[in-house]
PyMOL Python script that loads the backbone (N, CA, C, O; Angstrom):
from pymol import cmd

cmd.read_pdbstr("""\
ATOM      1  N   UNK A   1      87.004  94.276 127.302  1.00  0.00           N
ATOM      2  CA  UNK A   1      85.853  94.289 126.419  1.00  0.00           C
ATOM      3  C   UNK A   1      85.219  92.898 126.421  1.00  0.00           C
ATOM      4  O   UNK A   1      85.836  91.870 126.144  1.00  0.00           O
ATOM      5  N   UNK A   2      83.977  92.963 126.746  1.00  0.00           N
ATOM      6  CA  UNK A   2      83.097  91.670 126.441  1.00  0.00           C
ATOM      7  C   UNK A   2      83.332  90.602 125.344  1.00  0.00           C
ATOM      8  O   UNK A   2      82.798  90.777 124.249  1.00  0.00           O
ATOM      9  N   UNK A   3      83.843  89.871 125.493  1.00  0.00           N
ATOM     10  CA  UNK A   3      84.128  88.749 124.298  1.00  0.00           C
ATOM     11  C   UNK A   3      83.422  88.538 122.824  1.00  0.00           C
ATOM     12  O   UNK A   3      83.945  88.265 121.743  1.00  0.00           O
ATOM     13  N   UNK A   4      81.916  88.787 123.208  1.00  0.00           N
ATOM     14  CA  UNK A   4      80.399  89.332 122.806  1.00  0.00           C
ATOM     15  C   UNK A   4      80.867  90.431 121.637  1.00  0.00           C
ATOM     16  O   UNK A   4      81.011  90.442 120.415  1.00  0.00           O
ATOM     17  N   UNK A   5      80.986  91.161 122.533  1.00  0.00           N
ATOM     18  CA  UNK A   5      80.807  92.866 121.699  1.00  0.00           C
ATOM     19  C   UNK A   5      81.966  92.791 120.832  1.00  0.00           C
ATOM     20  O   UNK A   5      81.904  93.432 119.783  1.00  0.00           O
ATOM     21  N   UNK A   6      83.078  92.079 121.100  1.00  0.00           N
ATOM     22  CA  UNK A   6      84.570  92.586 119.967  1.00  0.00           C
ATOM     23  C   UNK A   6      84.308  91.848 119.196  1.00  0.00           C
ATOM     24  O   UNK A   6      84.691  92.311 118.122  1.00  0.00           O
ATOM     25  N   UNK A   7      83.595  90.369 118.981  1.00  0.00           N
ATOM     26  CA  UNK A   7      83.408  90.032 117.955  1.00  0.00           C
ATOM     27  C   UNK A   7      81.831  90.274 116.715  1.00  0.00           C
ATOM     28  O   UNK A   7      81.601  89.782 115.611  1.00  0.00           O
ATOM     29  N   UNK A   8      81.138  91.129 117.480  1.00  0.00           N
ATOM     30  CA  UNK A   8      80.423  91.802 116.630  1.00  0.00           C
ATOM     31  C   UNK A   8      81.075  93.370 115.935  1.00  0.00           C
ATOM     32  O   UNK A   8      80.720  93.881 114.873  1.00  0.00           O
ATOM     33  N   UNK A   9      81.988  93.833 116.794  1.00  0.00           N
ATOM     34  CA  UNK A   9      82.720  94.927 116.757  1.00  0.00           C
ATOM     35  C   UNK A   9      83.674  94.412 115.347  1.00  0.00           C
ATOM     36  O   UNK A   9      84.047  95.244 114.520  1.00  0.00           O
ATOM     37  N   UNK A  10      83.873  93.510 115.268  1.00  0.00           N
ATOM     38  CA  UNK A  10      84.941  93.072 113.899  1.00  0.00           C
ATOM     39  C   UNK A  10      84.234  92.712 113.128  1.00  0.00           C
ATOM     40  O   UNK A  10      84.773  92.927 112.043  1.00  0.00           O
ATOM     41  N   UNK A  11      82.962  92.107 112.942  1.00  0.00           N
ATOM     42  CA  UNK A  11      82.266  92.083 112.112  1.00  0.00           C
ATOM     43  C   UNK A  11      81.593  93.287 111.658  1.00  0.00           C
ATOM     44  O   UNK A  11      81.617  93.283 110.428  1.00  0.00           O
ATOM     45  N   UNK A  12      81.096  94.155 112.039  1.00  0.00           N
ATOM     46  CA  UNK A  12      81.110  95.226 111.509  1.00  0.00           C
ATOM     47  C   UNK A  12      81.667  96.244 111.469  1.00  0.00           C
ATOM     48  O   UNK A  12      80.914  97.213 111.375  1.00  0.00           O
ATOM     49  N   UNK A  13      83.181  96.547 111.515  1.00  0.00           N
ATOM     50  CA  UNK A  13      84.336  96.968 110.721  1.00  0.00           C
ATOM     51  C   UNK A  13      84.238  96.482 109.821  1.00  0.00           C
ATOM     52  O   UNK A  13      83.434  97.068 109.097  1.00  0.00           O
ATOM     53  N   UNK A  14      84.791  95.350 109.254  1.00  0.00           N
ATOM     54  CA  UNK A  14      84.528  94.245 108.215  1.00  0.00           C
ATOM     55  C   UNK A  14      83.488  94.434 107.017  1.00  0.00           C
ATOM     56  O   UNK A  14      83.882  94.104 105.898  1.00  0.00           O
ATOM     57  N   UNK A  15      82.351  94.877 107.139  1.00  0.00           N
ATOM     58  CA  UNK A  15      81.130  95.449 107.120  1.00  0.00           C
ATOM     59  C   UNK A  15      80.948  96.780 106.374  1.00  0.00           C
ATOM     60  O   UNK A  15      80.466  97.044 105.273  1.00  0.00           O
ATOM     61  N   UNK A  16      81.563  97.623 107.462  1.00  0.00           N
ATOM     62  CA  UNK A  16      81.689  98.635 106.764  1.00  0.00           C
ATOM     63  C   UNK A  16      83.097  99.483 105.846  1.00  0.00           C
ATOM     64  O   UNK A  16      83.109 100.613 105.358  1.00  0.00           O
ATOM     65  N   UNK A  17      84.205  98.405 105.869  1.00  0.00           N
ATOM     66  CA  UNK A  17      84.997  98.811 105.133  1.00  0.00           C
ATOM     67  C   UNK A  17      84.877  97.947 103.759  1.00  0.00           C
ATOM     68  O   UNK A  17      85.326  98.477 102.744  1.00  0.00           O
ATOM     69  N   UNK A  18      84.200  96.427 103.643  1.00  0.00           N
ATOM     70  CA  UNK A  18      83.762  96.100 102.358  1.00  0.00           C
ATOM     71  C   UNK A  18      82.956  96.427 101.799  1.00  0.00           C
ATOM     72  O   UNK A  18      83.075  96.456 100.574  1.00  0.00           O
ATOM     73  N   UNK A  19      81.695  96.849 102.441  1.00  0.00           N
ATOM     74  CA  UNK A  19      80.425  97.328 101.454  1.00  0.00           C
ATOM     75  C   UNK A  19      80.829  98.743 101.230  1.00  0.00           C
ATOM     76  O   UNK A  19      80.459  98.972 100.079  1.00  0.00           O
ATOM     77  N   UNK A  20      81.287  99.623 101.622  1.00  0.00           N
ATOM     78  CA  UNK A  20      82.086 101.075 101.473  1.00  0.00           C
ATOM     79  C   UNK A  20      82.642 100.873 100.135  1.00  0.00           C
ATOM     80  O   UNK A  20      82.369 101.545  99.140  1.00  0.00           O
ATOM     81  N   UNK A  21      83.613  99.680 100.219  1.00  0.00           N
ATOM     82  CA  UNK A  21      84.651  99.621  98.993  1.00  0.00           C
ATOM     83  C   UNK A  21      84.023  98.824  97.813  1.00  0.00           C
ATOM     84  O   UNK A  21      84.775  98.551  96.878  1.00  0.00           O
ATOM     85  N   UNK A  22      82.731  98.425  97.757  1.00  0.00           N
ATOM     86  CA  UNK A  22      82.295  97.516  97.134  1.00  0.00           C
ATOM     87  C   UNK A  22      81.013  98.533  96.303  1.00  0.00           C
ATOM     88  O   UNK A  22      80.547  98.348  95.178  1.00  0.00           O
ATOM     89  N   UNK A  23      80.665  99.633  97.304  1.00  0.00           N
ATOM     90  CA  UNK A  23      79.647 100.645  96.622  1.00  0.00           C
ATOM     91  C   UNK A  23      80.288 101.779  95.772  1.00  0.00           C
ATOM     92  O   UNK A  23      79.878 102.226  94.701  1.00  0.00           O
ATOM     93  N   UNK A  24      81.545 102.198  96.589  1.00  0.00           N
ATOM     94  CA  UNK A  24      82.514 102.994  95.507  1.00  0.00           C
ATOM     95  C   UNK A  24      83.079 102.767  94.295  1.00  0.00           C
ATOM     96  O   UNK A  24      83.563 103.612  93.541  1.00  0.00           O
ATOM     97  N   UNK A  25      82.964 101.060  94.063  1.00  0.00           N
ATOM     98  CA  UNK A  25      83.220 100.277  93.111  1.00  0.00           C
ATOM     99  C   UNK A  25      82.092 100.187  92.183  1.00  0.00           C
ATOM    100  O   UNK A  25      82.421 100.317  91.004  1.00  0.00           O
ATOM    101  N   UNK A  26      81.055 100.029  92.370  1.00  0.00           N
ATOM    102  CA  UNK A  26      80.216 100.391  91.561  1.00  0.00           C
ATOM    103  C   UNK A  26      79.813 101.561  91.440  1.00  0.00           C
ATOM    104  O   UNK A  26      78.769 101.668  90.796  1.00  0.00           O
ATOM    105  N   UNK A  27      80.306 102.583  91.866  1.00  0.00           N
ATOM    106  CA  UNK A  27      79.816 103.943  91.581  1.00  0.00           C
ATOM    107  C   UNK A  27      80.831 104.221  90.481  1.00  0.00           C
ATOM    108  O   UNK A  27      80.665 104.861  89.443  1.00  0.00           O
ATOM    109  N   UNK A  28      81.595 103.786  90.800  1.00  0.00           N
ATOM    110  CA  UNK A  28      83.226 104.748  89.934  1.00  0.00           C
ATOM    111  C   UNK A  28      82.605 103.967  88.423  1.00  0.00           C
ATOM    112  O   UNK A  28      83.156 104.471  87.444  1.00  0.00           O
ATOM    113  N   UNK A  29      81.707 102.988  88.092  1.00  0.00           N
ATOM    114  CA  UNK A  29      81.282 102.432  86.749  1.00  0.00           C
ATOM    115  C   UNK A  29      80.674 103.460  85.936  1.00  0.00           C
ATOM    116  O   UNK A  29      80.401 103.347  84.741  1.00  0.00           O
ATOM    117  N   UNK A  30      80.445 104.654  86.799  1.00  0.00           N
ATOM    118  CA  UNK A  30      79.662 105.781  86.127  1.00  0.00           C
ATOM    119  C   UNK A  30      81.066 106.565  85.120  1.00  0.00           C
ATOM    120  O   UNK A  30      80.932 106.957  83.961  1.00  0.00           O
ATOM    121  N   UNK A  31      82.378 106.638  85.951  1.00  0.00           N
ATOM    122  CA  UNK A  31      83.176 106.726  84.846  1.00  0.00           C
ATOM    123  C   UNK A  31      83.097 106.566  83.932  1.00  0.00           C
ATOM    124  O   UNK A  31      83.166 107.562  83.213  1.00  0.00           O
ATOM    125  N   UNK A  32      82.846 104.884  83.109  1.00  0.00           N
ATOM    126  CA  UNK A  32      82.582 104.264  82.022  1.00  0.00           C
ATOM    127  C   UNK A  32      81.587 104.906  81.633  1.00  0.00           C
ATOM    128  O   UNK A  32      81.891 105.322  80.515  1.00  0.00           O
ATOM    129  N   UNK A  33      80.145 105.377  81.994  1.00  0.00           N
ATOM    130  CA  UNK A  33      79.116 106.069  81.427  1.00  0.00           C
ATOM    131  C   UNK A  33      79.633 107.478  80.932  1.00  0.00           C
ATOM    132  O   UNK A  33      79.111 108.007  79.951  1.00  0.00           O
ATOM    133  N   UNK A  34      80.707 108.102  81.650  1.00  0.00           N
ATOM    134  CA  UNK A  34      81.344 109.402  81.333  1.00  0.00           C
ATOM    135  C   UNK A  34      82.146 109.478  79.785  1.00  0.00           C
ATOM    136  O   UNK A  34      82.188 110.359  78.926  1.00  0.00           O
ATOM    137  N   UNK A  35      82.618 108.409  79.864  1.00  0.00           N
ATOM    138  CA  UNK A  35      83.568 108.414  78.720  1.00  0.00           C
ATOM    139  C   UNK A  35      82.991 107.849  77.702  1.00  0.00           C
ATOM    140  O   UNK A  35      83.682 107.992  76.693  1.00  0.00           O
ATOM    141  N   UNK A  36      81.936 107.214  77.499  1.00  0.00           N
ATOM    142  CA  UNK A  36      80.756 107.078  76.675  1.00  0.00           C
ATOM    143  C   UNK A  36      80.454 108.421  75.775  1.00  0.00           C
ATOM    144  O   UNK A  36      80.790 108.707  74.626  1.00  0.00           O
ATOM    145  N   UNK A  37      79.557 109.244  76.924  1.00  0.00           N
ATOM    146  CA  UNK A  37      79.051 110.602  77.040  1.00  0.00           C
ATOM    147  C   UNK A  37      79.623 111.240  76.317  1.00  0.00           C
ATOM    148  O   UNK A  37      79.132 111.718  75.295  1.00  0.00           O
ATOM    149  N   UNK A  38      81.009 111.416  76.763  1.00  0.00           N
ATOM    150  CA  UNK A  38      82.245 112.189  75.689  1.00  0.00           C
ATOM    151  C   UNK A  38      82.516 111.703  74.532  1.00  0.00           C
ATOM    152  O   UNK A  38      83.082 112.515  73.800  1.00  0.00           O
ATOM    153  N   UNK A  39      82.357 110.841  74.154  1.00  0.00           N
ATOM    154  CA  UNK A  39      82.807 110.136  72.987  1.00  0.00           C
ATOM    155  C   UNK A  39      81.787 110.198  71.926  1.00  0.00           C
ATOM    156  O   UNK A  39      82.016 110.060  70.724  1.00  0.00           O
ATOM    157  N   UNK A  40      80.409 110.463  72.583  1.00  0.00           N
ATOM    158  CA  UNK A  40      79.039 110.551  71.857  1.00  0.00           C
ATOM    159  C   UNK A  40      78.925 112.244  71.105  1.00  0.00           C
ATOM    160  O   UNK A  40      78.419 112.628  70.051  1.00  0.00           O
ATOM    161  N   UNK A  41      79.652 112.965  72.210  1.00  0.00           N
ATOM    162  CA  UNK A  41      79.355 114.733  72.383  1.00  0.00           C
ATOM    163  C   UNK A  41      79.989 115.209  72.863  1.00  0.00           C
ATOM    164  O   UNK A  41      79.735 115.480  74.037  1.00  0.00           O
ATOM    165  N   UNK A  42      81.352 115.663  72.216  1.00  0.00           N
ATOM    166  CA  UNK A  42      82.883 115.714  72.617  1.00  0.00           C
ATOM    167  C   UNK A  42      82.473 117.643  73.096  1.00  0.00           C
ATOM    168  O   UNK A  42      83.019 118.359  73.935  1.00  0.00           O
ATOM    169  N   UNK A  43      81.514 117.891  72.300  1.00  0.00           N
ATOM    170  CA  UNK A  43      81.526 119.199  73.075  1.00  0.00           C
ATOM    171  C   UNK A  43      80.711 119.564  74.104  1.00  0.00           C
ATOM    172  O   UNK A  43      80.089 120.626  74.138  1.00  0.00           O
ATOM    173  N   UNK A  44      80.686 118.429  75.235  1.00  0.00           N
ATOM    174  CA  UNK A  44      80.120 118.377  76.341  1.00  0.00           C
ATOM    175  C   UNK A  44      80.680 117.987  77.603  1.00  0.00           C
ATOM    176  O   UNK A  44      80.224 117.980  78.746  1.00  0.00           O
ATOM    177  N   UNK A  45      82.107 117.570  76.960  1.00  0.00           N
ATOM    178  CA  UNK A  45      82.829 117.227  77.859  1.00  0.00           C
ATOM    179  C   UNK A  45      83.612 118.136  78.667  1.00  0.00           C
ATOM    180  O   UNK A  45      84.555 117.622  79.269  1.00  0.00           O
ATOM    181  N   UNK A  46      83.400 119.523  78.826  1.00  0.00           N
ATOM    182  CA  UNK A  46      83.677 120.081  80.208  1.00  0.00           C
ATOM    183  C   UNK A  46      82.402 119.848  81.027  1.00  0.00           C
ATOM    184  O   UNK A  46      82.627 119.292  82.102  1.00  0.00           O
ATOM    185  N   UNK A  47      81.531 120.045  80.860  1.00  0.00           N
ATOM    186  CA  UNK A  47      80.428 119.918  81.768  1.00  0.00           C
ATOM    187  C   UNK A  47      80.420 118.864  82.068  1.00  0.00           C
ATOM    188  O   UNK A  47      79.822 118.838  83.143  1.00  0.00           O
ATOM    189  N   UNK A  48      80.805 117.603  81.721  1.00  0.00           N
ATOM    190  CA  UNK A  48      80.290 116.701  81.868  1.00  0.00           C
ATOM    191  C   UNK A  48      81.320 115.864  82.824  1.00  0.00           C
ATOM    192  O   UNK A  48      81.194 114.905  83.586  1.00  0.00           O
ATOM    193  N   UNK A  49      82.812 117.023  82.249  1.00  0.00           N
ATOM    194  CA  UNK A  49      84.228 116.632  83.794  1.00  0.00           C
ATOM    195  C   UNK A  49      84.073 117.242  84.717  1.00  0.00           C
ATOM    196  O   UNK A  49      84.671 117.093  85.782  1.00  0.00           O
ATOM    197  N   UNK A  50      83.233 118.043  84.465  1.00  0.00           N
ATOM    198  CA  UNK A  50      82.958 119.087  86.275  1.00  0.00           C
ATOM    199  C   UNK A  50      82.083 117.754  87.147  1.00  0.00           C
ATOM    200  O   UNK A  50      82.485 117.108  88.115  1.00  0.00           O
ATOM    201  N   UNK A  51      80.944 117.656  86.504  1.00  0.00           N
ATOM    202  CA  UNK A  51      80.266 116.921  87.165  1.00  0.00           C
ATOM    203  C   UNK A  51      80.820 115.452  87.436  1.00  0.00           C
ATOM    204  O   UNK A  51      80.429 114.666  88.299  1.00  0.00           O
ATOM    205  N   UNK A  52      81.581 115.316  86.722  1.00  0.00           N
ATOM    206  CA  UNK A  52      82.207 113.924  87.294  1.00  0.00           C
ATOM    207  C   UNK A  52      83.186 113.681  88.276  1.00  0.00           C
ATOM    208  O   UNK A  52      83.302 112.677  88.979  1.00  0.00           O
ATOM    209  N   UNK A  53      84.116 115.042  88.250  1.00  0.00           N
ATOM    210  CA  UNK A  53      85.122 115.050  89.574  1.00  0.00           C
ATOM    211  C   UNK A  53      83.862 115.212  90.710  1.00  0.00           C
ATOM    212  O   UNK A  53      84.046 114.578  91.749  1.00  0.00           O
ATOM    213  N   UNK A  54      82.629 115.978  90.620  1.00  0.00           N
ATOM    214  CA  UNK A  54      82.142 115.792  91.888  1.00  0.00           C
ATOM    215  C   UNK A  54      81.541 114.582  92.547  1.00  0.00           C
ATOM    216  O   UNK A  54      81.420 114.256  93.728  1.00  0.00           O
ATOM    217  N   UNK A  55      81.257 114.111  91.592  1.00  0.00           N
ATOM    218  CA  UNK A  55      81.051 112.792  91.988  1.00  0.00           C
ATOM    219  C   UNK A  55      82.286 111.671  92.210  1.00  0.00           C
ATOM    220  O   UNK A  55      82.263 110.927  93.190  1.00  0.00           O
ATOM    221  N   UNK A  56      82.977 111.636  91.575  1.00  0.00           N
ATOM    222  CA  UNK A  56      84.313 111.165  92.056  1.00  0.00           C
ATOM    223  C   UNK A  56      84.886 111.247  93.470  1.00  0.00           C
ATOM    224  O   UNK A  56      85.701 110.396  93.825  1.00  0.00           O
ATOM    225  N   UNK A  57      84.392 112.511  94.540  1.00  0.00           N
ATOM    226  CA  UNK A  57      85.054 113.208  95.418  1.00  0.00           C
ATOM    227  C   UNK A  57      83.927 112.583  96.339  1.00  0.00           C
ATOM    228  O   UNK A  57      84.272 112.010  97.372  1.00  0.00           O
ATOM    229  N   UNK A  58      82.352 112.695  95.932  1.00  0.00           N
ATOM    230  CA  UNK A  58      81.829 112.163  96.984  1.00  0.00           C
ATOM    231  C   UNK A  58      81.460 110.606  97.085  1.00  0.00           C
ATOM    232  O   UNK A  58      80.842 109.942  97.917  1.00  0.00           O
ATOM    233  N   UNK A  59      82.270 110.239  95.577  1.00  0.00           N
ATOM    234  CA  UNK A  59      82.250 108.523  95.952  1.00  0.00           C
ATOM    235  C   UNK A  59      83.227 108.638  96.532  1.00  0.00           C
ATOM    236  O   UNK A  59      83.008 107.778  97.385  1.00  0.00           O
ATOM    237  N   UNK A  60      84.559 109.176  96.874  1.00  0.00           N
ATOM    238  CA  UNK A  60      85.962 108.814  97.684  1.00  0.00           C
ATOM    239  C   UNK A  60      85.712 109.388  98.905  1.00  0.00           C
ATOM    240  O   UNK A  60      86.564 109.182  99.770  1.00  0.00           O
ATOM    241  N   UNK A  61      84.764 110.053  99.193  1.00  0.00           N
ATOM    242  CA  UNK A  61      84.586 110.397 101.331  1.00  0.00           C
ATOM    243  C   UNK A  61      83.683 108.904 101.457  1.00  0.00           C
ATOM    244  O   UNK A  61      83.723 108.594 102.648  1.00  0.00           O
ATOM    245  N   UNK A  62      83.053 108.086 100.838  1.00  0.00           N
ATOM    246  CA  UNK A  62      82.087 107.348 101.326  1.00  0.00           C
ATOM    247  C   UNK A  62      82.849 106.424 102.187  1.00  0.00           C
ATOM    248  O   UNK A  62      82.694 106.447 103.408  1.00  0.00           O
ATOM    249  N   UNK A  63      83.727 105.548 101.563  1.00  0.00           N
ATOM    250  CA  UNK A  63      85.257 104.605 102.244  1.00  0.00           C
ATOM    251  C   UNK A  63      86.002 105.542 103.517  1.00  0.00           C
ATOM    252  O   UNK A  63      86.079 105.276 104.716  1.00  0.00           O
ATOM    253  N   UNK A  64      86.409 106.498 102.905  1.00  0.00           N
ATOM    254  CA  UNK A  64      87.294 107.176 103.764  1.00  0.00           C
ATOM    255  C   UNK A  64      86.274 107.108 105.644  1.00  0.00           C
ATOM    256  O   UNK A  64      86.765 106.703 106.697  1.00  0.00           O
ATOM    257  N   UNK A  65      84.977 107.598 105.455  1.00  0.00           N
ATOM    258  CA  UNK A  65      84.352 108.119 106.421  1.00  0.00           C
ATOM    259  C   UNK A  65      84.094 106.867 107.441  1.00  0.00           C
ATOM    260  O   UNK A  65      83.906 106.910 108.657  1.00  0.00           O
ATOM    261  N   UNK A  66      84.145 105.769 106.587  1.00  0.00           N
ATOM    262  CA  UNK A  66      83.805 104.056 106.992  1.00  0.00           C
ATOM    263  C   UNK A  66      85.029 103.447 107.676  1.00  0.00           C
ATOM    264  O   UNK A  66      85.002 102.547 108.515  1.00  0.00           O
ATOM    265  N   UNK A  67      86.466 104.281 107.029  1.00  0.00           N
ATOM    266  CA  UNK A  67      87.313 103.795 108.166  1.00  0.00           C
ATOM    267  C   UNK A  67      87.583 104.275 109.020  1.00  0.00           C
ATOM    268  O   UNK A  67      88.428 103.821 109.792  1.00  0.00           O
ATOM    269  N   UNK A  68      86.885 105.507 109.216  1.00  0.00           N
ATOM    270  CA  UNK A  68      87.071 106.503 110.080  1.00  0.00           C
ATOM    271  C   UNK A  68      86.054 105.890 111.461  1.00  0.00           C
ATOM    272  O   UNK A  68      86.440 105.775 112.625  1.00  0.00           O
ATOM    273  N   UNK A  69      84.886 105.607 111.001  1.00  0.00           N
ATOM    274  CA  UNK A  69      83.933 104.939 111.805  1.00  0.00           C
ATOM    275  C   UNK A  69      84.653 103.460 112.671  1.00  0.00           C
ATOM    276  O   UNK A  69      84.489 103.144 113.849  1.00  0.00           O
ATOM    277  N   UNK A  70      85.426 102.793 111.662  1.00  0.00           N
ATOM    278  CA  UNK A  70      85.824 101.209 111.972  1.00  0.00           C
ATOM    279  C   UNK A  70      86.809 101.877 112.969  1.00  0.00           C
ATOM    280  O   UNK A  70      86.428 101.835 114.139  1.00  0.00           O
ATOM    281  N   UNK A  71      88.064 102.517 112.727  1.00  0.00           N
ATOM    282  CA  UNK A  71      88.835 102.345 113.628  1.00  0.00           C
ATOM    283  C   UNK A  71      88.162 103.545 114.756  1.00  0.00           C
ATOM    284  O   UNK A  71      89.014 104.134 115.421  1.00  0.00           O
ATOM    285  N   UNK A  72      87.138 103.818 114.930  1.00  0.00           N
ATOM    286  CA  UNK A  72      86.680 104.339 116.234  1.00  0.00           C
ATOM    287  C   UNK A  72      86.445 103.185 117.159  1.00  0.00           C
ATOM    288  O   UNK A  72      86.856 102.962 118.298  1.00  0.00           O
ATOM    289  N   UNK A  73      85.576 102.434 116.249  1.00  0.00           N
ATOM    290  CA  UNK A  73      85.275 101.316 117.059  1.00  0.00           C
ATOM    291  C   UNK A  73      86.141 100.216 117.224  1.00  0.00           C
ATOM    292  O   UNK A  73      85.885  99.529 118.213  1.00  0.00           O
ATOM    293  N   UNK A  74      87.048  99.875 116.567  1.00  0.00           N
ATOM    294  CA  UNK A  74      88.193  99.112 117.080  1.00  0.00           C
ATOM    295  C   UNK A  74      88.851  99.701 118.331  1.00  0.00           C
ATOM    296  O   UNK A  74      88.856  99.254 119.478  1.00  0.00           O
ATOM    297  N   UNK A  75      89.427 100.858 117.811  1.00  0.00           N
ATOM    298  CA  UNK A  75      90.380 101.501 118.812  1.00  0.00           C
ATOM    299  C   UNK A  75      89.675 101.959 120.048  1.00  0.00           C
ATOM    300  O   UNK A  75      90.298 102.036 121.107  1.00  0.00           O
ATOM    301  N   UNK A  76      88.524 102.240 119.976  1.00  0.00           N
ATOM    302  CA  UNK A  76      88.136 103.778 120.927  1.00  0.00           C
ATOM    303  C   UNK A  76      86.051 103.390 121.477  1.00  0.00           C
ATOM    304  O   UNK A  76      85.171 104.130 121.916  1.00  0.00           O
ATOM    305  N   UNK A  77      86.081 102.058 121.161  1.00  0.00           N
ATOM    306  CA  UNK A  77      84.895 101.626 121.126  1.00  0.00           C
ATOM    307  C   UNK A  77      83.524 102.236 122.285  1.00  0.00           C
ATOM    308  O   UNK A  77      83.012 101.518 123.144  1.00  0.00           O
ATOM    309  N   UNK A  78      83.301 103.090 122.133  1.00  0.00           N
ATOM    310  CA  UNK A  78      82.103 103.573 122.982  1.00  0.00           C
ATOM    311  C   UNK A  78      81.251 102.963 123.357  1.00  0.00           C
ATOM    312  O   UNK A  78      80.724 103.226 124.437  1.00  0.00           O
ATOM    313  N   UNK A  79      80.875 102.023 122.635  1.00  0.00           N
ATOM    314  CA  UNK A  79      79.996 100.869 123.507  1.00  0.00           C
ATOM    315  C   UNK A  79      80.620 100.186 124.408  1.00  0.00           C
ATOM    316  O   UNK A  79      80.065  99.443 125.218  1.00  0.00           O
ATOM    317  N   UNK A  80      81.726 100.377 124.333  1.00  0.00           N
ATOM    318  CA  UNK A  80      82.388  99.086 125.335  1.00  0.00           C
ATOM    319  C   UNK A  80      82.792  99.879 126.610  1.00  0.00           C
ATOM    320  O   UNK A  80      83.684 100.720 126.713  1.00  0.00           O
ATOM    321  N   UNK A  81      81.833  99.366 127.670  1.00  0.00           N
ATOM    322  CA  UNK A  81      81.843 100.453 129.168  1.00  0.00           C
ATOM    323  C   UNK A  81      82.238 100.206 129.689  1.00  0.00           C
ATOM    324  O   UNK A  81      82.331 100.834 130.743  1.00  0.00           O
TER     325      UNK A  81
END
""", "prot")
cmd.dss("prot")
cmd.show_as("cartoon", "prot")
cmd.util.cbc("prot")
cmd.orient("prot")
């Protein structure tokens, strides 16, 4: 592999496994808005846990999908011909 390409190749792994973990981190703050919510209008809180596991589930594929991407390109790098 080009000397070039692996070290842009680690920089964005790098890239996309911190800003992944850094956006899921501020998403999961909506928790805190959840338990607010409930605490305001306790009889809203099934609706208001449905909708939060779903969001919970699609803040946790956002990371997952980013290391899925990184170690393609570490391991299995398609650009690298």
């Amino acid at each position: 592999m080009d000397p070039v390409l692996g070290g842009y190749t680690v920089i964005a792994v790098a890239l996309l496994i911190g800003l992944g973990a850094l956006g899921t981190g501020i998403g999961f703050a909506i928790g805190g808005k959840f338990l607010e919510g409930v605490a305001r209008q306790p009889e809203l809180g099934s609706q208001l846990q449905t909708r939060m596991f779903i969001v919970a589930g699609l803040l946790d594929a956002i990371p997952m999908i980013g290391v899925g991407i990184a170690m393609l390109l570490l391991f299995a790098n398609p650009l690298a011909g």
